[in-house]
C-alpha positions in Angstrom: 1.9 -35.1 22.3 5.0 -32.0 21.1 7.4 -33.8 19.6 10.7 -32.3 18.2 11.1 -32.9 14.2 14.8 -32.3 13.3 15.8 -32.5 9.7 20.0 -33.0 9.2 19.2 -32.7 5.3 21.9 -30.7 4.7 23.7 -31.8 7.5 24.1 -31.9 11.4 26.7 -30.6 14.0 26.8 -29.7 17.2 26.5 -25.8 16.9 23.6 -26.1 13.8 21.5 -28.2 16.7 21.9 -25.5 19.1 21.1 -22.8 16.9 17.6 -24.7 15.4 16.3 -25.2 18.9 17.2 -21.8 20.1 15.3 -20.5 16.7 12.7 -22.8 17.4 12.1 -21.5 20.7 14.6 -23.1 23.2 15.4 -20.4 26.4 17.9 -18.3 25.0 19.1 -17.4 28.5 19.4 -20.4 30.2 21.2 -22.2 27.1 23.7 -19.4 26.9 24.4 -19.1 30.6 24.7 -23.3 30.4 27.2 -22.3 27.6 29.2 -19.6 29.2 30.1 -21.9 31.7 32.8 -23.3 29.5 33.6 -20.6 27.5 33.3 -17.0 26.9 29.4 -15.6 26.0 28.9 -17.1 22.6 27.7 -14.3 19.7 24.1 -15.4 18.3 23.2 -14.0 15.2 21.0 -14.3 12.1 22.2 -15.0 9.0 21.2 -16.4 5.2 22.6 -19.6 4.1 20.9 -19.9 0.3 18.2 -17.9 0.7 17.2 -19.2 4.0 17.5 -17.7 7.2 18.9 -19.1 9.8 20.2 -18.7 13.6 24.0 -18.6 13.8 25.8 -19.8 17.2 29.3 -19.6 17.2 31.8 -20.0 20.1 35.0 -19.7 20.4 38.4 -21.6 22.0 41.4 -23.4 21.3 42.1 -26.4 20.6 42.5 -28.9 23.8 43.0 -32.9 23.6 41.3 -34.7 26.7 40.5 -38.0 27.6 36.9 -38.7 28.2 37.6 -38.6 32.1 38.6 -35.6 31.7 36.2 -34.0 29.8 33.6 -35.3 32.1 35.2 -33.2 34.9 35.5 -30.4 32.9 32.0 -30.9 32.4 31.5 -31.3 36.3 33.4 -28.7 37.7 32.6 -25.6 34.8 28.5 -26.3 34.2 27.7 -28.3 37.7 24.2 -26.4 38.0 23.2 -27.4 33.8 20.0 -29.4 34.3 20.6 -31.4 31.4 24.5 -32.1 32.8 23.5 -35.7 32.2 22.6 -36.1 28.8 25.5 -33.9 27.9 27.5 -36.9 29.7 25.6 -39.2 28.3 26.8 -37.7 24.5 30.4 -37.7 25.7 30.0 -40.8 26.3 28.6 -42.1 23.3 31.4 -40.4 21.4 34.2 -42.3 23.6 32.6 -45.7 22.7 32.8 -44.7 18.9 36.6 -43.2 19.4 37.5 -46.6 21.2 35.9 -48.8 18.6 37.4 -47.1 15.8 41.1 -46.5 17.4 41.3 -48.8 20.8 41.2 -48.4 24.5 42.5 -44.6 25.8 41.4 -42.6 23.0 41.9 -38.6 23.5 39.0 -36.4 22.4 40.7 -34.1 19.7 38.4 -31.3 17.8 35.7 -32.7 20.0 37.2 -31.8 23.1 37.8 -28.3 23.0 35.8 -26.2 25.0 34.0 -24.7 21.7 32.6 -28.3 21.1 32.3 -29.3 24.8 29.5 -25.7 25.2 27.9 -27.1 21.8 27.2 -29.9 23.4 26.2 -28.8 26.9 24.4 -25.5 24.7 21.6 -28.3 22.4 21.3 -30.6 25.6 20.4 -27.8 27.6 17.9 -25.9 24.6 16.1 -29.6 24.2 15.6 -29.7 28.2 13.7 -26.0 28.1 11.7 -27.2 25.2 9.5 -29.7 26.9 9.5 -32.0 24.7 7.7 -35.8 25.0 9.3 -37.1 22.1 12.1 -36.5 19.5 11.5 -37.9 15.7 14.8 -37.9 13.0 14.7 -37.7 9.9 17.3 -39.4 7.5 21.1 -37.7 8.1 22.6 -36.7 5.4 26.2 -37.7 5.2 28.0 -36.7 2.2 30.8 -38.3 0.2 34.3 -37.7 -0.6 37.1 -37.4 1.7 37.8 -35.4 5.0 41.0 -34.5 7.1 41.5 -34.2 11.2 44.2 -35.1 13.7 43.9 -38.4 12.4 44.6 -36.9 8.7 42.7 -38.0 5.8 39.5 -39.9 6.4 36.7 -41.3 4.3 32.8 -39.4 4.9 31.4 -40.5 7.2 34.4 -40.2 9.4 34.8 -44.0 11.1 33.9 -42.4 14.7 30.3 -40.8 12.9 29.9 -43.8 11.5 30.0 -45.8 14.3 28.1 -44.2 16.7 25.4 -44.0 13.8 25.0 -47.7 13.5 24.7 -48.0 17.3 21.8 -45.7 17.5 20.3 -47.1 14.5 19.5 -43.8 12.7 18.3 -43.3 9.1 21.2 -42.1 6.7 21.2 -41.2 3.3 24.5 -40.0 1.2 23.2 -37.4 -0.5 24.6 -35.1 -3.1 27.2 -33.0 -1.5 31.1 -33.2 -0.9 32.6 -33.2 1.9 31.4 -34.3 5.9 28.3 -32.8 6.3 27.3 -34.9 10.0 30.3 -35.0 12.7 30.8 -37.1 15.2 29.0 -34.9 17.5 26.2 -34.0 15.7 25.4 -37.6 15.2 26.4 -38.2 18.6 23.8 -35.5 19.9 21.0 -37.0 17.7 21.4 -40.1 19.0 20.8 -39.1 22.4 18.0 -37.1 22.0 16.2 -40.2 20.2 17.0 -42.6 22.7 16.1 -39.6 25.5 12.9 -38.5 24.7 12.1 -41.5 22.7 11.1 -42.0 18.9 7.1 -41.7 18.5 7.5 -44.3 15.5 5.3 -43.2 12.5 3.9 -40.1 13.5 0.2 -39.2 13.1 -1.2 -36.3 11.8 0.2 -32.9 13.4 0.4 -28.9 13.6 3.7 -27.1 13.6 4.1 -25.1 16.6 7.4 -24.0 16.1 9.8 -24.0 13.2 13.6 -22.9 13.5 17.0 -23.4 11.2 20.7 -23.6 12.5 23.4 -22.4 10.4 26.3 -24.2 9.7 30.0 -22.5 8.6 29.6 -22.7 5.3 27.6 -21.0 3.2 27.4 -23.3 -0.8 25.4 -21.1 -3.2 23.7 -24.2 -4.6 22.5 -25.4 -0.9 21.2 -24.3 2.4 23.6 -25.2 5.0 21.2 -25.4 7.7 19.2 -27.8 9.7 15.8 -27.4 10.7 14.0 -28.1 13.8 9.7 -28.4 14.6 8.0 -28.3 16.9 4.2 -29.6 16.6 1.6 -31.4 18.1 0.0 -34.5 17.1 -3.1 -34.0 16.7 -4.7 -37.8 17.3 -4.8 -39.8 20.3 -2.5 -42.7 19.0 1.1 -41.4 18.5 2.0 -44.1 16.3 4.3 -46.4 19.2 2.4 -49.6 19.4 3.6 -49.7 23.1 1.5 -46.2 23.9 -1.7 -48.5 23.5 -2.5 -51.2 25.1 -5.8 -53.1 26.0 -6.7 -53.8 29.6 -8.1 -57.7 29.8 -10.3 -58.3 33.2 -12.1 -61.3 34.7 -13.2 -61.6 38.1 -12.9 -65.4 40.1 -13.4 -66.7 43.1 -12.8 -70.6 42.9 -9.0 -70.9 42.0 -6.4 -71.0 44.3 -3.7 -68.3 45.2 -0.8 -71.2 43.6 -2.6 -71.5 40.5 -3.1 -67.7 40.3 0.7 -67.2 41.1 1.4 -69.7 38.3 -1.3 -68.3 35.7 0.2 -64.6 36.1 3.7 -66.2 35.4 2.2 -67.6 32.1 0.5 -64.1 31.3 3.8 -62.5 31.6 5.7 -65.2 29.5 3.2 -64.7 27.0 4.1 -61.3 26.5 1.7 -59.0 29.0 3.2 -55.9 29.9 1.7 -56.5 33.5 -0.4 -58.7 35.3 -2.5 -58.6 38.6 -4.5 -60.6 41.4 -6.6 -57.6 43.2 -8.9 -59.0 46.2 -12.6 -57.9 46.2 -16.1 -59.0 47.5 -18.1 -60.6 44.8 -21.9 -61.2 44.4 -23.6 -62.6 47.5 -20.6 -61.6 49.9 -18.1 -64.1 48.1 -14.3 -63.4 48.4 -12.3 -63.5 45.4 -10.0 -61.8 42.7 -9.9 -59.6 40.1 -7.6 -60.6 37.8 -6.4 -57.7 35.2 -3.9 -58.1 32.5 -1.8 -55.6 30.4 -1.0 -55.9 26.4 -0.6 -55.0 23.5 -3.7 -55.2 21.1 -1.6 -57.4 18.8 -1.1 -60.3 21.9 -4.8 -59.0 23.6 -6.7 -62.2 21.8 -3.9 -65.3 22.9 -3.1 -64.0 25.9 -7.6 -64.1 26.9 -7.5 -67.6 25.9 -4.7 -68.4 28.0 -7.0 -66.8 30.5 -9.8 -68.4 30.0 -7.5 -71.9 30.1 -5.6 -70.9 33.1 -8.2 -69.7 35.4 -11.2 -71.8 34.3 -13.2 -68.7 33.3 -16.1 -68.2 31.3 -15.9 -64.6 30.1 -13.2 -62.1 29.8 -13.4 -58.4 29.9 -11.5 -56.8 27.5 -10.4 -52.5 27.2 -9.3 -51.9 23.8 -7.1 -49.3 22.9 -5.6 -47.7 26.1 -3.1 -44.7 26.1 -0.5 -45.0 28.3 2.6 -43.0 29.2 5.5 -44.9 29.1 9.0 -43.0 30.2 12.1 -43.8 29.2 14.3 -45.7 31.2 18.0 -47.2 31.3 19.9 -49.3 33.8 23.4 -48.3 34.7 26.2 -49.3 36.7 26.9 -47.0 40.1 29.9 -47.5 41.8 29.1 -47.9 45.9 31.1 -48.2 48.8 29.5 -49.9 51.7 31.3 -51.4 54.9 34.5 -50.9 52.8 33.5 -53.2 50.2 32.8 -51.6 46.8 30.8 -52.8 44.0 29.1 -51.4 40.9 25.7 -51.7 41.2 23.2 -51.6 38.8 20.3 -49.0 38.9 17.2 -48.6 36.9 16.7 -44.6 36.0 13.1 -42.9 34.7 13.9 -40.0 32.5 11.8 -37.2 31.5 12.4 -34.0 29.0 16.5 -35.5 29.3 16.5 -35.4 33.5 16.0 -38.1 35.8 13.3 -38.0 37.8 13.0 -41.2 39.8 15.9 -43.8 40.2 15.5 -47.3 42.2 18.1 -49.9 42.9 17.7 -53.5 41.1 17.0 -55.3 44.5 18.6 -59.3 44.2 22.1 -57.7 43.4 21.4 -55.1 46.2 20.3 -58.2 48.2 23.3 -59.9 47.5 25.4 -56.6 48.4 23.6 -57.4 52.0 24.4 -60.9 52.3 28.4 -59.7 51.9 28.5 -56.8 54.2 26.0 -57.7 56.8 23.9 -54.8 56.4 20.0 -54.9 56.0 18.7 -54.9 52.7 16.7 -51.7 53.8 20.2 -50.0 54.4 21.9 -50.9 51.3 19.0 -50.0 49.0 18.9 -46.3 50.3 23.0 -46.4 50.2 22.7 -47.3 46.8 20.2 -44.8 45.7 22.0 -41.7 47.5 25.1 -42.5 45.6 23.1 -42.5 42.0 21.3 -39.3 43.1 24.8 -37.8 43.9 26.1 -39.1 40.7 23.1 -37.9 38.2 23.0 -34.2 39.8 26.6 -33.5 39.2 
C-alpha cells in the first residue's frame, strides 16, 4: 500500500503542503498549470529554513473577499479541466462550514479567498491527485500559542475557524512550543480532506520511504525549521493496520431450509454486524439443489456471527477464511439538485472515490423511487436523470 506521511510539526498551510508534495515528487507541470489557472505562473524555488532545505512555492495576488458561491465559480470557470476540481471544492467547503459556525450564515472568505490562497488550494489538491496515493496518514498539527490578527482583528491561536474545522475532522493537535499561528484555516482545512479522501490506514505497519520532501513556509525562525514534511513509502506487510481491510469469509452449504428462513437468517447476519451476506444457488452431492451461503466480517464478530449460523440455518459445520484483504474505497453521500418533469428535488447520491476523483456514482434508489411516484416517470428514467446530473456536477 503508498501512503502519504505528512508531518505539520512545525506547522501547516496551504502553500507549505504544495511545496512538500511537489518535493516529494508530485507532477510539477500539471500542479503549476492547475495553478496558473487562477493566477500568474507561481515561482518555485529551493531554499533553507534552519538548516533544512526545503521547496518554496509562492504566488502572488491581491486581496479579494468572496462568498463561498463565489469562490466555487471562480473555481469553475478559471481551473474547469483540474482533475482534482472536486476536492478543491470539497476544502472550500469545509472552510465555509468553519466560517459559518464561528461567525453565522453568509460569511465572506477574506485572506482565504484571494486568488493566491484559492491556487494553493487547487496547487496541493491537484500534487496529491498525481501522486497516486491509497492512503494519507497525519501526524499531530502543531498549533502554536499566543495571539494572531486578520480582518476579524485580534484572535486567539488556533484562530476559531482552524479550530473548528479541526474538531470536525478529528485530527491530532498538539500546542507546541512556538508563538504565533503556525496551522491556518486552510492548511487544516486541506489536511482534513486529504484524510477523509484517501482515507487514514490507522496504525501503520512497518514501511520504506519512497519519497521524502519539505515545504517552506514565510518565515524563516533561527531556532526552528519552518517547514513541513511529506513521505512517501510503502508498507511493507499485508495488513495495513484498518481492521476493516481484513475480513474473514464464513461459508456453509444447505439444502433443507427454505428461501423465507434464508431471507430472514441473512437479515440477522447483517444486524449482527456482517459486512455482507449471500444465498448463491449450486448442485450439491448426489445432484441435490441448494445454497451456498457466504458471510462477510470482521475477525473480531467472525465467531458470533458462525453461531448465529449454525442456529439460523440448522447447520453442522461452518467454513471459515480468516484474514482476508480487501479494498475498500472511500465513499460519501451528497445531495444533487435535479430537475425532472419540472419538479426539482435534491437527491441524494452515493459517490466512490479514488486518488481524490470520483470514479463511480449511483443514485440511492427508494428516494429515486419516490421521485418516480411524483413525476410519473419510470424508475429506470429517473435513476439515469439523476446520475447525469451528479456526473455533470463532479466534472466541473
Amino acid at each position: 500500500m503508498r501512503v502519504l506521511i505528512l508531518d505539520p510539526f512545525h506547522g501547516a498551510a496551504g502553500d507549505m503542503i504544495t511545496a512538500a508534495l511537489l518535493d516529494c515528487g508530485a507532477d510539477r507541470n500539471i500542479v503549476v498549470r492547475a495553478m496558473k489557472a487562477v493566477v500568474a505562473e507561481p515561482k518555485i524555488s529551493r531554499v533553507t529554513r534552519a538548516g533544512i532545505q526545503a521547496l518554496r512555492i509562492e504566488t502572488k495576488a491581491l486581496p479579494v473577499h468572496r462568498t463561498l458561491s463565489e469562490v466555487l465559480e471562480r473555481l469553475d470557470t478559471a481551473a474547469p479541466h483540474v482533475p482534482a476540481l472536486a476536492m478543491a471544492r470539497r476544502v472550500f467547503e469545509r472552510i465555509n462550514a468553519a466560517e459559518e459556525e464561528v461567525h453565522g450564515g453568509h460569511v465572506h472568505f477574506h485572506e482565504i479567498g484571494a486568488d493566491d490562497a484559492i491556487a494553493d488550494i487547487v496547487g496541493a489538491c491537484t500534487a496529491l491527485h498525481t501522486l497516486g496515493i491509497d492512503r494519507v496518514h497525519i501526524l499531530p498539527v502543531t498549533l502554536g500559542h499566543g495571539t494572531g490578527t486578520g480582518s476579524h482583528g485580534t484572535f486567539p491561536i488556533p484562530a476559531p475557524a482552524t479550530a473548528a474545522i479541526l474538531r470536525h475532522a478529528n485530527l491530532s493537535t498538539i500546542s507546541g512550543v512556538h508563538a504565533g499561528e503556525l496551522c491556518t484555516p486552510t492548511g487544516a482545512a486541506l489536511l482534513a480532506e486529504f484524510q477523509a479522501a484517501a482515507g487514514a490506514p490507522g496504525e501503520l505497519p512497518a514501511y520504506t520511504i519512497k519519497a521524502l520532501g519539505y515545504g517552506a513556509g514565510t518565515r524563516d525562525p533561527a531556532h526552528a525549521p519552518n517547514v513541513l514534511r511529506a513521505m512517501v513509502v510503502e508498507t511493507t506487510g499485508t495488513n495495513s493496520g484498518n481492521p476493516e481491510d481484513t475480513v474473514d469469509i464464513l461459508e456453509t452449504n444447505v439444502d433443507d431450509v427454505s428461501g423465507e428462513v434464508i431471507a430472514h437468517a441473512i437479515a440477522r447476519f447483517m444486524d449482527a454486524g456482517a459486512r455482507d451476506a449471500s444465498a448463491i444457488p449450486i448442485v450439491m452431492k448426489k445432484g441435490r439443489p441448494g445454497y451456498l451461503i457466504r458471510v462477510i466480517c470482521l475477525p473480531e464478530t467472525s465467531t458470533k456471527i458462525a453461531e448465529l449460523m449454525a442456529m439460523e440455518l440448522g447447520t453442522l459445520g461452518i467454513r471459515c477464511i480468516p484474514s482476508v484483504h480487501r479494498f475498500i474505497a472511500e465513499r460519501t453521500v451528497e445531495e444533487i439538485e435535479v430537475e425532472i418533469a419540472g419538479t426539482t428535488k435534491k437527491c441524494p447520491v452515493k459517490l466512490g472515490w479514488m486518488h481524490g476523483s470520483v470514479y463511480m456514482l449511483k443514485a440511492e434508489f427508494e428516494p429515486a423511487r419516490i421521485f418516480s411516484s411524483e413525476v410519473g416517470i419510470p424508475v429506470r428514467e429517473v435513476l439515469r436523470i439523476i446520475e447525469e446530473t451528479a456526473w455533470k456536477q463532479v466534472r466541473k
